[in-house]
VOGUVEX-553402 format. One record per residue (C-alpha): x, y, z; residue number from 1. Coordinates in nm, 4 decimals, always signed. Layout:
X	Y	Z	NUM;
...
END
This chain:
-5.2396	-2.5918	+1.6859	1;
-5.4914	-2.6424	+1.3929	2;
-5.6999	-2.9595	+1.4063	3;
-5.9635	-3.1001	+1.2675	4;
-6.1754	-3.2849	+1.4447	5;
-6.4915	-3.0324	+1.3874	6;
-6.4551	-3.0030	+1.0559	7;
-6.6183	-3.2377	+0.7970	8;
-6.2801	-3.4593	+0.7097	9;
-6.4197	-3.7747	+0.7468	10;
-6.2185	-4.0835	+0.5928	11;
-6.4769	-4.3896	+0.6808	12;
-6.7697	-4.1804	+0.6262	13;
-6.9435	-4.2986	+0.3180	14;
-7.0664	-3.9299	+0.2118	15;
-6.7236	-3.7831	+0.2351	16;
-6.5751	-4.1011	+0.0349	17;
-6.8446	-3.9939	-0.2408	18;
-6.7568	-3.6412	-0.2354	19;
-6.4626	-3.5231	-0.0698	20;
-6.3773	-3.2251	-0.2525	21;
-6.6184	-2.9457	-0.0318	22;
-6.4437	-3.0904	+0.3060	23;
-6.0917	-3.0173	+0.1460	24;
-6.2309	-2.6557	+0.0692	25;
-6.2983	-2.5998	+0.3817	26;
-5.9287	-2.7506	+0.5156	27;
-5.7579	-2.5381	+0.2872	28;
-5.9354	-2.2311	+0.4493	29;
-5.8295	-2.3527	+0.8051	30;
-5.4659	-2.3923	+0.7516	31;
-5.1384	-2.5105	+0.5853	32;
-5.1389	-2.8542	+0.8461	33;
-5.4145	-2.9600	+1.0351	34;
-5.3860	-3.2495	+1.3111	35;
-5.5986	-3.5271	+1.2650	36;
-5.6072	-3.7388	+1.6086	37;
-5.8353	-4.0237	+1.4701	38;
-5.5228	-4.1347	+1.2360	39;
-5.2741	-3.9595	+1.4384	40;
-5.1653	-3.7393	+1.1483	41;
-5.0610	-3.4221	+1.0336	42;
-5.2899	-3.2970	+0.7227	43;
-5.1212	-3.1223	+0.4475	44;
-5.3989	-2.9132	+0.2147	45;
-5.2457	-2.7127	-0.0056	46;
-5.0758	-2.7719	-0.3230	47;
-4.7392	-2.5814	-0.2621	48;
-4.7000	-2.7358	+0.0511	49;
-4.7750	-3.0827	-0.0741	50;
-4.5625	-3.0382	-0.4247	51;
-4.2259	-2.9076	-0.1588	52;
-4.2996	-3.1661	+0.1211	53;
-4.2878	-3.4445	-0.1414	54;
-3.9485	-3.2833	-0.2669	55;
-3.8131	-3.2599	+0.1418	56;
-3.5319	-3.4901	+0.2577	57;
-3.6112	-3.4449	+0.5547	58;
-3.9539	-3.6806	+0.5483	59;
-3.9154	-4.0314	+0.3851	60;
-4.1341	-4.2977	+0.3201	61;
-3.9552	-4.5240	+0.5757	62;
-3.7734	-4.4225	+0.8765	63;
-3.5984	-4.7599	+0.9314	64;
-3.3059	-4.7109	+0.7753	65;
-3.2140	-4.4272	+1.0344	66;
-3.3959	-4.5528	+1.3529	67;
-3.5774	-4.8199	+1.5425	68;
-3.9220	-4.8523	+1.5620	69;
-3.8650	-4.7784	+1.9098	70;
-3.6266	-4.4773	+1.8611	71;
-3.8409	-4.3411	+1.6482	72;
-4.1346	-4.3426	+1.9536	73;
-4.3623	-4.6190	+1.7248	74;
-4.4723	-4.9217	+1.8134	75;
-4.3471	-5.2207	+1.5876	76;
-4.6096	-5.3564	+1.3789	77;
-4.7689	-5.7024	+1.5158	78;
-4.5628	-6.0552	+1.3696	79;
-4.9087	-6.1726	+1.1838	80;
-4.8247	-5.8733	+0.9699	81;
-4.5217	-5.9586	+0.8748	82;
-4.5525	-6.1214	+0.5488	83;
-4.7206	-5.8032	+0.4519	84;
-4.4546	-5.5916	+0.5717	85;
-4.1603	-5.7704	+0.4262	86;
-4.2989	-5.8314	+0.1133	87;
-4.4072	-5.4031	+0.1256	88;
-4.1070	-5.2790	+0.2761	89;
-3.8389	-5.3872	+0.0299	90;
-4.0079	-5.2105	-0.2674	91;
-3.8791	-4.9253	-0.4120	92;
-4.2020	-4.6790	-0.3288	93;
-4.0933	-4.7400	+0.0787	94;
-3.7341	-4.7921	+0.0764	95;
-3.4935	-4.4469	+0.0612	96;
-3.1647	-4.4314	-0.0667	97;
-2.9093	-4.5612	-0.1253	98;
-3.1398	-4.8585	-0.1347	99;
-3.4289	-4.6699	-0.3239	100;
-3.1401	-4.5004	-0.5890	101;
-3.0376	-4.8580	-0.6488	102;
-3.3543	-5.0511	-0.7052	103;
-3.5004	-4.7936	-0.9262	104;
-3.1871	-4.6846	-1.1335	105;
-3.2103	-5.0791	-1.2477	106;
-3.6153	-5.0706	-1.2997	107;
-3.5633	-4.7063	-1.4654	108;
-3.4115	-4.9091	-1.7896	109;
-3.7328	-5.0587	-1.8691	110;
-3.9087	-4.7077	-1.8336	111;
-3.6963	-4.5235	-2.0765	112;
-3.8936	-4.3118	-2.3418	113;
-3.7606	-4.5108	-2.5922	114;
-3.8955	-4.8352	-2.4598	115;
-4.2686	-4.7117	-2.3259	116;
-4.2596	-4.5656	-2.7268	117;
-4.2357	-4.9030	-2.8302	118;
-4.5408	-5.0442	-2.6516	119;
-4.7872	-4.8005	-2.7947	120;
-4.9025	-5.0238	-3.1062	121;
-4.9291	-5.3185	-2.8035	122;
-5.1305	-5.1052	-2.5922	123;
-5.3316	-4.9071	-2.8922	124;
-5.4263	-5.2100	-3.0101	125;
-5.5227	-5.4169	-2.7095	126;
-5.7496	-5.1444	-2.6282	127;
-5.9020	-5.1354	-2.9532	128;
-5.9781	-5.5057	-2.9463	129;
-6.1078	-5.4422	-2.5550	130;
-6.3316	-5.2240	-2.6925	131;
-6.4605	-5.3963	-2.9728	132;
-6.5880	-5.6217	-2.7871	133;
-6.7506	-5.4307	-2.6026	134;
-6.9513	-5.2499	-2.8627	135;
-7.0052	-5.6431	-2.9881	136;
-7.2008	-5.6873	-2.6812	137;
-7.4239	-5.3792	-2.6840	138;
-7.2296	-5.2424	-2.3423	139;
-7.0951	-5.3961	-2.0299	140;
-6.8923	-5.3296	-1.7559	141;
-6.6304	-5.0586	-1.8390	142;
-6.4115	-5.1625	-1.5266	143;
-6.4315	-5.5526	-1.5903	144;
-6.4120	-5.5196	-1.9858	145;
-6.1638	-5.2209	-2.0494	146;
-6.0218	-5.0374	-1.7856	147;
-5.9078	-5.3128	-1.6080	148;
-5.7733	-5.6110	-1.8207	149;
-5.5736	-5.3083	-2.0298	150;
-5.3188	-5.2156	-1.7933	151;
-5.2719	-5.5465	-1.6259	152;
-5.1990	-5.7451	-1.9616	153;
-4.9551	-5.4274	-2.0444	154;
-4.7666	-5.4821	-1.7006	155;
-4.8113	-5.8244	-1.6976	156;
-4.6352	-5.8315	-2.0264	157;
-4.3708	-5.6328	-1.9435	158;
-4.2854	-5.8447	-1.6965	159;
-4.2893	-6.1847	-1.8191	160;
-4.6503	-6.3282	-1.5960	161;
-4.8191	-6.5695	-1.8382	162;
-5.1497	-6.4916	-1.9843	163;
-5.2673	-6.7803	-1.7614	164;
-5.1578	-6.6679	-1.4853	165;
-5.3031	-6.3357	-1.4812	166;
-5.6356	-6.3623	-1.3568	167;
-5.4919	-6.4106	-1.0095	168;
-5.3156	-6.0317	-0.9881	169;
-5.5692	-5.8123	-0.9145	170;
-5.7217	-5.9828	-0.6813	171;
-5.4187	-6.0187	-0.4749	172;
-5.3467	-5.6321	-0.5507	173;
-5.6743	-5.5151	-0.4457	174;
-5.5894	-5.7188	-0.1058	175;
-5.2601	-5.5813	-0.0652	176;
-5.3953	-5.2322	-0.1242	177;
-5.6564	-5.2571	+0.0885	178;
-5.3520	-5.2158	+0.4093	179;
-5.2858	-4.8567	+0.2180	180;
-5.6084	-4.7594	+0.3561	181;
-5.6259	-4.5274	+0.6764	182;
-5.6509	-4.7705	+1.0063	183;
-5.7329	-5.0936	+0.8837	184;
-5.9445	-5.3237	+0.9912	185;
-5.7900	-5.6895	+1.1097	186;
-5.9934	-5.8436	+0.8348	187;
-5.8487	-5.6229	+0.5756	188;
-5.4684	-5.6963	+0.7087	189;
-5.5452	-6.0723	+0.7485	190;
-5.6577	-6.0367	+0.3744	191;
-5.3554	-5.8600	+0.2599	192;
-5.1064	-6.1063	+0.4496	193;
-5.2748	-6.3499	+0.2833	194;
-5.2176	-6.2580	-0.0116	195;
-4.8635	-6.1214	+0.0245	196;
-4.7783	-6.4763	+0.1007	197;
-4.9486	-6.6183	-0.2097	198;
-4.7991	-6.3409	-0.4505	199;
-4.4883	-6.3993	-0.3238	200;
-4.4350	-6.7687	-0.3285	201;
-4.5958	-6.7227	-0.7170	202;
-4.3541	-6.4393	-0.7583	203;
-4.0700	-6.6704	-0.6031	204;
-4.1051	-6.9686	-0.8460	205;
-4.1867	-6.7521	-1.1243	206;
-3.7752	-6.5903	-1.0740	207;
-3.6534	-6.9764	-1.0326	208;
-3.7918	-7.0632	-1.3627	209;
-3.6785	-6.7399	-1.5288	210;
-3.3193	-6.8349	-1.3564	211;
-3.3549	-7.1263	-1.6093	212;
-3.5186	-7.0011	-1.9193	213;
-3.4229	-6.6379	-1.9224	214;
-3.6934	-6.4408	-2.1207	215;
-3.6834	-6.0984	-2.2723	216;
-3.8779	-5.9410	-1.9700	217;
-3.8253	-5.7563	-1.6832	218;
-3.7838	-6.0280	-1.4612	219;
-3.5146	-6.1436	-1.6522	220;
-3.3602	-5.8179	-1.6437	221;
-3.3651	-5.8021	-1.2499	222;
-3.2311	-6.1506	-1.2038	223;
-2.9019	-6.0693	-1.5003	224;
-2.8688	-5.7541	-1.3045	225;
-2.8636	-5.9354	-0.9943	226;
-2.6446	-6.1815	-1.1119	227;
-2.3925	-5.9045	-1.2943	228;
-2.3194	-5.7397	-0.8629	229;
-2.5772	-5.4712	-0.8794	230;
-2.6828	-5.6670	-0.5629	231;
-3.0495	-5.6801	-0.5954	232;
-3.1713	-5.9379	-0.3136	233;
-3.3971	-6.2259	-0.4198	234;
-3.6930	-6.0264	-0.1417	235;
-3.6015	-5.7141	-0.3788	236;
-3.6922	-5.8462	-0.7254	237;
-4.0154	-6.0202	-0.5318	238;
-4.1312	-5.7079	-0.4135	239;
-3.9920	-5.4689	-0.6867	240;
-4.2552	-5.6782	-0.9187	241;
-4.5190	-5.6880	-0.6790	242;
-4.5270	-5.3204	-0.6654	243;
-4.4597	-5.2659	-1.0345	244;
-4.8171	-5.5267	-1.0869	245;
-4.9949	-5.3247	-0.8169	246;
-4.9024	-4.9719	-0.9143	247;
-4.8349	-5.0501	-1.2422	248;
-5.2642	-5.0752	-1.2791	249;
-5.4248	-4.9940	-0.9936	250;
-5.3929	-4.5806	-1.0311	251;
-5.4639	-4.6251	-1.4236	252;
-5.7296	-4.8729	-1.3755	253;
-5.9671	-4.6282	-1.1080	254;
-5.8465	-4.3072	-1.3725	255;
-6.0052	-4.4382	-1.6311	256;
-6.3393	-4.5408	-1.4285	257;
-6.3516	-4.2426	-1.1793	258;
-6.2550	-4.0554	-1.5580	259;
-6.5725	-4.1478	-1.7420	260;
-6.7867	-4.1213	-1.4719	261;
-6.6853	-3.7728	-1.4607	262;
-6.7594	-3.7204	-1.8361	263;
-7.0804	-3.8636	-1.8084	264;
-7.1793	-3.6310	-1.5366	265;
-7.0733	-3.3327	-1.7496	266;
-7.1813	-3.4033	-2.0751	267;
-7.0957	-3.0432	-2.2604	268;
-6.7152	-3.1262	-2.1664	269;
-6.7630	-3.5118	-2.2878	270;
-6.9520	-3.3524	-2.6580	271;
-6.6172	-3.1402	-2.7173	272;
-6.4109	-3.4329	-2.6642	273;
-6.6506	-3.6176	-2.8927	274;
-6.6352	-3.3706	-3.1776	275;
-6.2218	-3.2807	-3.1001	276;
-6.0111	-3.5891	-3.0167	277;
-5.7113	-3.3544	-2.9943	278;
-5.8333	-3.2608	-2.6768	279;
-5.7195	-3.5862	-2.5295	280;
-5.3645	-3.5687	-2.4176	281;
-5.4859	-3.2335	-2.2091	282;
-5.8237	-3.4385	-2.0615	283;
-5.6239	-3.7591	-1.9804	284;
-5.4342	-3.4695	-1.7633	285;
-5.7181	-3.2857	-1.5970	286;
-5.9236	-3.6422	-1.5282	287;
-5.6390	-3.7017	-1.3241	288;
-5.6493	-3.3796	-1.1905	289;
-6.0445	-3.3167	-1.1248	290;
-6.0960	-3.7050	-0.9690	291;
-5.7032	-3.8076	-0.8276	292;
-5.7241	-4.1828	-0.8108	293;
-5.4293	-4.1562	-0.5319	294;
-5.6085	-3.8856	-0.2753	295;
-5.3224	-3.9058	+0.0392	296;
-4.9076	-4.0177	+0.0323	297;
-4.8157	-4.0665	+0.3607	298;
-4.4648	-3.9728	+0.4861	299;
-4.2532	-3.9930	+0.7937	300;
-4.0982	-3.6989	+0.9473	301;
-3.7657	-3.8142	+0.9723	302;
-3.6083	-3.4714	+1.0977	303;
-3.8488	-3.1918	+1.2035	304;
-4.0117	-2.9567	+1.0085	305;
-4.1863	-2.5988	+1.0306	306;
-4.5252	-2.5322	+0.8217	307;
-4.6690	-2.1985	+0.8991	308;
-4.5577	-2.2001	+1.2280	309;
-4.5972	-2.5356	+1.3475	310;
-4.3363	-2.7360	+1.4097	311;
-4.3665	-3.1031	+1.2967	312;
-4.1535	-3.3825	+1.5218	313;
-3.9434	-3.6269	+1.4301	314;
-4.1571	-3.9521	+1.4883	315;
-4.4527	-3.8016	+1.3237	316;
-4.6668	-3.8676	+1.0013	317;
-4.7518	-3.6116	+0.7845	318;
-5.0337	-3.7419	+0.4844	319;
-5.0480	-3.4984	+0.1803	320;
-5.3558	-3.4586	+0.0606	321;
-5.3471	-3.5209	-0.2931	322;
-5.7075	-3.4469	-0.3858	323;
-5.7372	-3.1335	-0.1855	324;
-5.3851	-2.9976	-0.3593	325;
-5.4948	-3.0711	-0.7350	326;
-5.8265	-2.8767	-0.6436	327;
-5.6025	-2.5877	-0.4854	328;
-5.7563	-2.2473	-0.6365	329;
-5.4323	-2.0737	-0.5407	330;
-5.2826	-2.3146	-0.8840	331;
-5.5752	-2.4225	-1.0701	332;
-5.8429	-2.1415	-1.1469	333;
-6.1994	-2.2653	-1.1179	334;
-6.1349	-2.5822	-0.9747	335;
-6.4164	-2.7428	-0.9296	336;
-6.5266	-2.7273	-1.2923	337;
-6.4160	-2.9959	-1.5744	338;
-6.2146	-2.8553	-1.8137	339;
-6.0340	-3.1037	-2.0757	340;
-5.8869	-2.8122	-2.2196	341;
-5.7011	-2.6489	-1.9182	342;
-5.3868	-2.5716	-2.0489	343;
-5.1830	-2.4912	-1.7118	344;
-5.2492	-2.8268	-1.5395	345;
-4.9072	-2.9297	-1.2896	346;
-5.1315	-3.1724	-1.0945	347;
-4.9694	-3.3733	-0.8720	348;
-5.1427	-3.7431	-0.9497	349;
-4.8387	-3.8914	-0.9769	350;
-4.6442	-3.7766	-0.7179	351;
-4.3426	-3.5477	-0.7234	352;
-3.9894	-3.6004	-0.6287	353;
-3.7714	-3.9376	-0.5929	354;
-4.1234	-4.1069	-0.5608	355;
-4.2456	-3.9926	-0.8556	356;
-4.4138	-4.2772	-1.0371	357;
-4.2120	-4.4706	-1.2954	358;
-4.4977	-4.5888	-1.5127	359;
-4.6230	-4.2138	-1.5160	360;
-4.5161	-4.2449	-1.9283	361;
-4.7041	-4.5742	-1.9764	362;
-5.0120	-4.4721	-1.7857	363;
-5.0412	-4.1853	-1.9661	364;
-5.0093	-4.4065	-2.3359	365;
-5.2130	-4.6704	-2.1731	366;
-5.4984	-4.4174	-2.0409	367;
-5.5355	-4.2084	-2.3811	368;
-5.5321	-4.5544	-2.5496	369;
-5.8536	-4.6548	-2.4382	370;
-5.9976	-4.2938	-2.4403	371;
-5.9689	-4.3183	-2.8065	372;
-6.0911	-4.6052	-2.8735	373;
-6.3931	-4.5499	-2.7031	374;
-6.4280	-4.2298	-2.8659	375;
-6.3502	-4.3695	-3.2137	376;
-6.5188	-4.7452	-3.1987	377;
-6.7928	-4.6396	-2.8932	378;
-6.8735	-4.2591	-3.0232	379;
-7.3082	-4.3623	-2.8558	380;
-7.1852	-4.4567	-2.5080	381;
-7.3224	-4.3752	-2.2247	382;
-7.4039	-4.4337	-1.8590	383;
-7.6535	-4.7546	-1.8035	384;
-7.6497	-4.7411	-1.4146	385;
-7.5663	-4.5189	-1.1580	386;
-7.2561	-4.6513	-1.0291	387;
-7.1520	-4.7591	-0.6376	388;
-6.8000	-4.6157	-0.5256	389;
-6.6097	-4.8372	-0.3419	390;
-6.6110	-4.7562	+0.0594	391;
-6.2272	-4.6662	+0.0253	392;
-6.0736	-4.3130	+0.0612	393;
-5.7517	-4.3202	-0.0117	394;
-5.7587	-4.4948	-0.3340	395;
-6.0255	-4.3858	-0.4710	396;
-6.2275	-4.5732	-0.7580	397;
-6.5658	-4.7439	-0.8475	398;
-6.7081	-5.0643	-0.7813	399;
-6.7665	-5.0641	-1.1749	400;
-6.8982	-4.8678	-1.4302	401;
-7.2229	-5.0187	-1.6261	402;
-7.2373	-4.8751	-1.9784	403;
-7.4616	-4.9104	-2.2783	404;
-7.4217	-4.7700	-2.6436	405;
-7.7623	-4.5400	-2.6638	406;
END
């Protein structure tokens, strides 16, 4: 059995959280699944194993709807948790059908191509105005100023939160995230139940008034679906939006940061973006790729499998290494190196399978939306500070990004 305690996979280690790339090079060239006793996990490297697993019945994202915690041989999580949990466990991302099927057939209608085709002059010119005033000011923060208030007004809009009320959702999402992380601390869960509760009793008065005043939102549309027998529980629509809010900015906010950081560092590929804007839909595609803002997707092995050999048990966790697969020279040639005009690119950012990610259209409008605009209203920008990435591994992203126009 492959394991990897000797090698240089080290989730809390600072050094590795900067640059974890070399240690999934090495991974790669020790096997197909490595076990990892400090998480009690099974490691999955490589990108055809990752891309099939994700696609495999037999894991899920919850195991609950087949066994006990304690048929399943795992230990219940502790009651202080359990606003957390209940608020987590009835979204779509870690429910499996028919539950899952349900949920996200109903969410699906606001994700059509028709509808994400009719935000784009929304989101085109939100970013615009982010940016402007940006350049107004000489620089800034790229996080604070553009990369983060764009995708949250988007979502937020979509679903019907009030501009008021929307300086309160990332901070709650960063502390609900934070319990994604690999063996967190009791600080970091206390955090997240914390805010779980507060998200959700915003979340639950937000539906009563809706109940009253239907909008045309997405809230709305959960609670008329509800109320037409597609059975969506009141927990469901709290926790379907929750995870829409979270996911529906987290992954595009740390792209776009952990993106232009990456173009700053290699400034011949940022020069023939600069002088060739058509070169953005294919380098939204391989930022994703060459930084992946998601780097592990845990799953539970729900009947067991056989990876080169090994056989996986029911009862165990298996983490697919996201940022390891999209760097997989077996799939992408040269890896390592930033090219915004790889053609071939069937990166794995946003998942693969009935997980895939919903918003996947809408981050990808929302994402070349504020490339341009930086590129068209910003064309002098450049890096002002070297910036501090935040301690976390598995989503990964900057503290901020401090720019100037030079």
């Amino acid at each position: 059995m492959a394991a990897v305690s000797d090698l240089a996979f080290d989730p809390w280690d600072p050094a590795f959280v900067a640059d974890p790339y070399s240690a999934y090079a090495e991974l790669r060239a020790r096997g197909r699944v490595l076990y990892y006793e400090p998480t009690d996990q099974w490691l999955v490297p490589h990108h055809a194993d990752v891309s099939a697993l994700l696609r495999d019945r037999r894991l899920g994202r919850t195991y609950q709807h087949r066994f006990s915690h304690e048929d399943f041989g795992r230990t219940p999580p502790p009651p202080e948790h359990e606003p957390f949990h209940v608020l987590n466990d009835h979204g779509m991302l870690d429910l499996e059908p028919p539950d899952h099927t349900r949920i996200r057939r109903l969410v699906s209608k606001a994700f059509t191509p028709r509808t994400v085709e009719r935000l784009k002059p929304y989101v085109h010119g939100l970013a615009n105005e982010l940016v402007s005033a940006l350049v107004e000011a000489g620089g800034g923060d790229l996080l604070a100023d553009v990369a983060e208030p764009l995708p949250v007004a988007v979502i937020a809009e979509m679903l019907g939160i009030p501009e008021s009320d929307r300086a309160q959702l990332r901070p709650w999402s960063a502390d609900i995230c934070g319990m994604y992380e690999l063996n967190p601390s009791q600080e970091t869960a206390a955090r997240a139940v914390r805010a779980s509760v507060e998200f959700s009793d915003y979340l639950g008065e937000l539906i009563a008034d809706r109940r009253k005043e239907p909008g045309d939102d997405l809230i709305s549309g959960l609670i008329a679906a509800h109320d037409e027998g597609d059975r969506l529980t009141e927990q469901e629509m709290v926790s379907t939006a929750v995870l829409l809010l979270n996911a529906g900015h987290e992954a595009t906010v740390n792209a776009t940061v952990n993106g232009w950081w990456a173009l700053f560092r290699n400034p011949g590929q940022l020069a023939a973006l600069r002088a060739d804007h058509s070169l953005i839909p294919s380098a939204v595609e391989e930022l994703m790729r060459y930084d992946t803002p998601l780097q592990l997707f845990e799953r539970w092995v729900l009947d067991e499998v056989e990876i080169d050999g090994t056989t996986i048990p029911r009862g165990a966790e298996i983490a697919m290494l996201f940022g390891s697969a999209n760097h997989d020279p077996a799939v992408f040639s040269d890896p390592e190196r930033l090219n915004l005009a790889r053609g071939d690119n069937p990166h794995i950012s946003f998942s693969a399978g009935i997980h895939y990610c919903i918003g996947a259209p809408l981050a990808r409008i929302e994402l070349a939306a504020s490339m341009t605009a930086l590129l068209e209203r910003a064309p002098t920008l450049g890096l002002a500070a070297e910036p501090e990435r935040k301690p976390n591994f598995v989503i990964r992203g900057l503290k901020g990004l401090s720019v100037e126009l030079t």
